[in-house]
N, C-alpha and C positions, 0 to 999 in steps of 0.2 A: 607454715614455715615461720619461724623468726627471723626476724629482721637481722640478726649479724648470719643469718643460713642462707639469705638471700646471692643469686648470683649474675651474673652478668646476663642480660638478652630474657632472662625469666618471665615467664607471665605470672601474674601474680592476682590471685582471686583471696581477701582475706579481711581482717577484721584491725585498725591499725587505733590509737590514740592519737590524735590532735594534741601536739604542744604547742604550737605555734600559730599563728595566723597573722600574714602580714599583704597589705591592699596594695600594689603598684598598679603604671598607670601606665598601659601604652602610649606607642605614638598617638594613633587617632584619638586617642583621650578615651578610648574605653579600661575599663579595669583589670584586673587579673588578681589573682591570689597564688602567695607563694606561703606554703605550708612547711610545717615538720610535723613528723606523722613516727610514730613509733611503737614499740613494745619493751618489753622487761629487760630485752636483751642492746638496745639501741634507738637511734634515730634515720632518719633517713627527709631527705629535700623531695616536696614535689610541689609541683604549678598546675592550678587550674587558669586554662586561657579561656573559656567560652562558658556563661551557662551562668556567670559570675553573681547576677542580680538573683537567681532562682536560687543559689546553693549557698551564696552568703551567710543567710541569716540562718543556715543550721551546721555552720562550719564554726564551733569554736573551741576555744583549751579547754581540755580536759572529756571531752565529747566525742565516745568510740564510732568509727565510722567504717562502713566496707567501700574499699578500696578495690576498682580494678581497673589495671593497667597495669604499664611492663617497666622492668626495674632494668636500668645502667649503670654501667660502676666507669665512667669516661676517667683515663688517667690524668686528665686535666682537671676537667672541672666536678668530679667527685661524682657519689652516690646519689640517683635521682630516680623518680619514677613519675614516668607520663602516663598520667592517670588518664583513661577514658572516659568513665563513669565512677560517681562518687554518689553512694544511698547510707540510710540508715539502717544498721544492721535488723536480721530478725531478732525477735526475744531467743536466749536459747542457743543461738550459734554461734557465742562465743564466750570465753572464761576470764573471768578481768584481770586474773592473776597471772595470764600470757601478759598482761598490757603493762602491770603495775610490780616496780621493782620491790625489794624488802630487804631484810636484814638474812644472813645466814644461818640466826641461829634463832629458834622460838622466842617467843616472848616473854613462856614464862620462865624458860629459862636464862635469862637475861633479867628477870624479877628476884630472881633468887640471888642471883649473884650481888645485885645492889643491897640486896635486904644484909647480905654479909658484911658489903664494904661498909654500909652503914653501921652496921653492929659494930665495925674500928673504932669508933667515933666516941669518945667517952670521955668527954665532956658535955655534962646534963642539958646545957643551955643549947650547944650546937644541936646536939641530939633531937631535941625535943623541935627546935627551928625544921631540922630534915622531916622531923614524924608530920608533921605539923602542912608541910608543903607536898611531901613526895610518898609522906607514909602509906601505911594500906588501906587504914580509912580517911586517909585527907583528900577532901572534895576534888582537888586540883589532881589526884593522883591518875582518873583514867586518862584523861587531857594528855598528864606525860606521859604516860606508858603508849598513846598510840598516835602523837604531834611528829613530825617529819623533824629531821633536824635543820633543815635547809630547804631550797626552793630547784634548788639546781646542782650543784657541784658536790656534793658530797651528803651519804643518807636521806634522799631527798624522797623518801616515802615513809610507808608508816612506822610506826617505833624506833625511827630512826632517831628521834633526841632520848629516847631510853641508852639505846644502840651508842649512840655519843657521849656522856653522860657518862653511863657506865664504862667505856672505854678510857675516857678521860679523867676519873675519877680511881680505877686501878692505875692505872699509871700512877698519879701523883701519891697515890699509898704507896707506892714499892719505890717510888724515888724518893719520898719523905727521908727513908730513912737510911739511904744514901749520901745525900747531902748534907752536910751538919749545920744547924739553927732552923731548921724548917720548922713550924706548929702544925704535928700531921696532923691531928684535928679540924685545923683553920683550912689548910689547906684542901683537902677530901671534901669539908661541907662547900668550898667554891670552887670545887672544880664541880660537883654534881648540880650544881646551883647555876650556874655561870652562865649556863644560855635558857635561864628557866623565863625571860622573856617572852622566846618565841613562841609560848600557851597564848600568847592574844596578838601575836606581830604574825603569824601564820593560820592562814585558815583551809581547811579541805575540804572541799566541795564533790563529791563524788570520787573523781579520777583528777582532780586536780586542785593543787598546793598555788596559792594565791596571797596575797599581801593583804592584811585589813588595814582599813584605814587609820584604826591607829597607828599598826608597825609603819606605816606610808610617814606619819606625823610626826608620832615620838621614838619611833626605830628600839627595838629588841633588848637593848642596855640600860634605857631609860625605863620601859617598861620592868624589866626583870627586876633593876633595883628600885622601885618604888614596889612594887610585890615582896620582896624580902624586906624591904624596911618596913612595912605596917606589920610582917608578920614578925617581925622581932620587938617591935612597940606595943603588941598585943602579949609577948612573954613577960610576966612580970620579976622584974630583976636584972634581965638579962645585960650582963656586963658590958660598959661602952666602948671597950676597946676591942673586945670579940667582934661588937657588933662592926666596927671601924672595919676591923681587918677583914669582914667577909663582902662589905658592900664595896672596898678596893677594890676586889678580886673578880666583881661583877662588872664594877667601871669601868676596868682598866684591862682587859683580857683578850681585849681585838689589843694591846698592843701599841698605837701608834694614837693620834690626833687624827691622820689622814687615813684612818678604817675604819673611824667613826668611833674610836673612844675618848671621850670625855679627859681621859687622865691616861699617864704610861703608867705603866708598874712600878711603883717606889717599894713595894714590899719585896723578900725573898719570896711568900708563899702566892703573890700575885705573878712575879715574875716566872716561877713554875707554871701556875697553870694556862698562864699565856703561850709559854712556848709548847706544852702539851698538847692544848688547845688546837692550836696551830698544825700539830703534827699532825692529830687524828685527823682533820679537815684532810689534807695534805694527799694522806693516807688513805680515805673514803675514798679519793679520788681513784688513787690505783683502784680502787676495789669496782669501782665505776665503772671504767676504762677497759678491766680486764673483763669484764662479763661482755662488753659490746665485741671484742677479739672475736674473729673467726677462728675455726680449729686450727694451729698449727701457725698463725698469726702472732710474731712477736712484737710487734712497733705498733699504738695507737695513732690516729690521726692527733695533731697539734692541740692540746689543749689548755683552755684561757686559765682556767686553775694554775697548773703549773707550769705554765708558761712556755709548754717544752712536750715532746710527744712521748707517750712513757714506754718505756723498754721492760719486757718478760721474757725473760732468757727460756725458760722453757715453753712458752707458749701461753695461752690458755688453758688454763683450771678448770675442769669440769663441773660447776660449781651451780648450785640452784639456792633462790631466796627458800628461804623456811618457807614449806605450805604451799610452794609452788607445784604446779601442775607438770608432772613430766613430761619431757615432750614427743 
């Protein structure tokens, strides 16, 4: 079963991912562990009370584990499961694409569609800057086609910053030329560029998306634009105001001072892709929320993204990542 198929009083014999792992301390000063444990479709809370010094050291994120013991759904205190017995799985008995979320739509086809947005682009210098980072022979290019776009809240498994990228990068083509004074140009090569950071602030370890220590040090903005700055110093010619107006767009695309950008948007085609940006995060979220939904489930539990529990007037979507195992 999956975890949003789970029901109240269930016994539960299965195979879950480890996101979480956190050490409290009883009263008599012995330990306990309280987990979050989940699959493609959700998360779910449980505690290990006893056993704690033996099972620790093979309890960690991202680390599939079989689970048995019986799942609550208390109207108080939420979703939980009192684990009995916690082992490591057999080889074999289970599929990692129950465990690990994805994108809806293939990847190559998610490939193709950029290769067109990019084809918009025609201006030689910008052009050559995208070939150069995200083309089909630039080294950097598997990195992005299968980098998460995030750790948690939105696309947070693989091809997800393609998945984002490309989402965030049609947008601002179809509003370029909407709005009047925009450089659709400018604007396309940073929105697809904009979170090209996270190739070295994000790392994936099997089944789980972790921080490296650079993203811990120089954080994803800093990163990204020193990456596009040496590779527009290596075009030669490349114009200095082109180049001004894409490293804005990289700077300044969280938006604020207090989200960790460096600069706000002074541009029109920075101030676009910021609030696009924005959106799509926003927006993943729903897409997040609605696969955890039980059938027939309109209202998510409260979430830290948007602040607020999301509403699906029709329910749940019957909807599977690309390449997912039916269930």
């Amino acid at each position: 079963m999956l975890v949003r198929e789970l029901t109240d009083g269930c016994e539960i014999d299965q195979v879950l991912l480890v996101r979480e792992v956190e050490v409290g301390q009883k009263r008599d000063g012995r330990e306990f562990l309280k987990l979050v444990l989940g699959d493609r479709t959700g998360t779910v809370a449980a505690t290990i009370w006893d056993g704690v010094a033996e099972l620790r050291p093979h309890i960690r994120p991202g680390v599939p584990v079989r689970v048995i013991g019986r799942y609550s759904d208390h109207p108080r205190y939420g979703a939980e499961i009192t684990i009995r017995a916690l082992r490591r799985p057999a080889d074999g008995s289970f599929d990692p694409a129950d465990l690990l979320d994805g994108p809806l739509r293939p990847a190559a086809a998610m490939e193709a569609d950029l290769r067109e947005l990019i084809g918009t682009v025609r201006d030689p210098y910008l052009a050559e800057l995208l070939d150069r980072i995200v083309g089909p022979s630039a080294p950097t290019w598997p990195a992005f086609r299968d980098a998460p776009a995030a750790k948690v809240y939105h696309q947070a498994y693989r091809h997800g910053l393609l998945e984002h990228s490309l989402t965030v990068g049609q947008a601002v083509h179809a509003m370029s030329a909407t709005f009047p004074g925009i450089d659709h140009d400018v604007a396309v090569t940073g929105a697809i560029l904009h979170d090209i950071g996270k190739l070295e602030a994000y790392r994936t370890d099997g089944l789980r998306i972790h921080m490296t220590d650079a993203g811990r040090l120089q954080g994803e903005i800093v990163l990204g634009y020193t990456r596009v700055r040496r590779t527009i110093e290596a075009i030669e010619g490349f114009p200095a105001d082109r180049a001004e107006a894409v490293l804005h767009i990289i700077l300044s695309h969280h938006g604020s001072l207090e989200h960790g950008s460096p600069v706000v948007p002074c541009t029109r085609e920075a101030t676009l892709v910021h609030f696009v940006d924005n959106l799509g995060g926003r927006l993943g979220s729903f897409d997040r929320l609605e696969k955890e939904l039980r059938d027939g489930q309109r209202w998510s539990a409260y979430d830290r993204a948007l602040g607020t529990g999301a509403y699906f007037p029709a329910g749940r979507v019957a909807t599977e990542p690309a390449g997912a195992r039916a269930a």
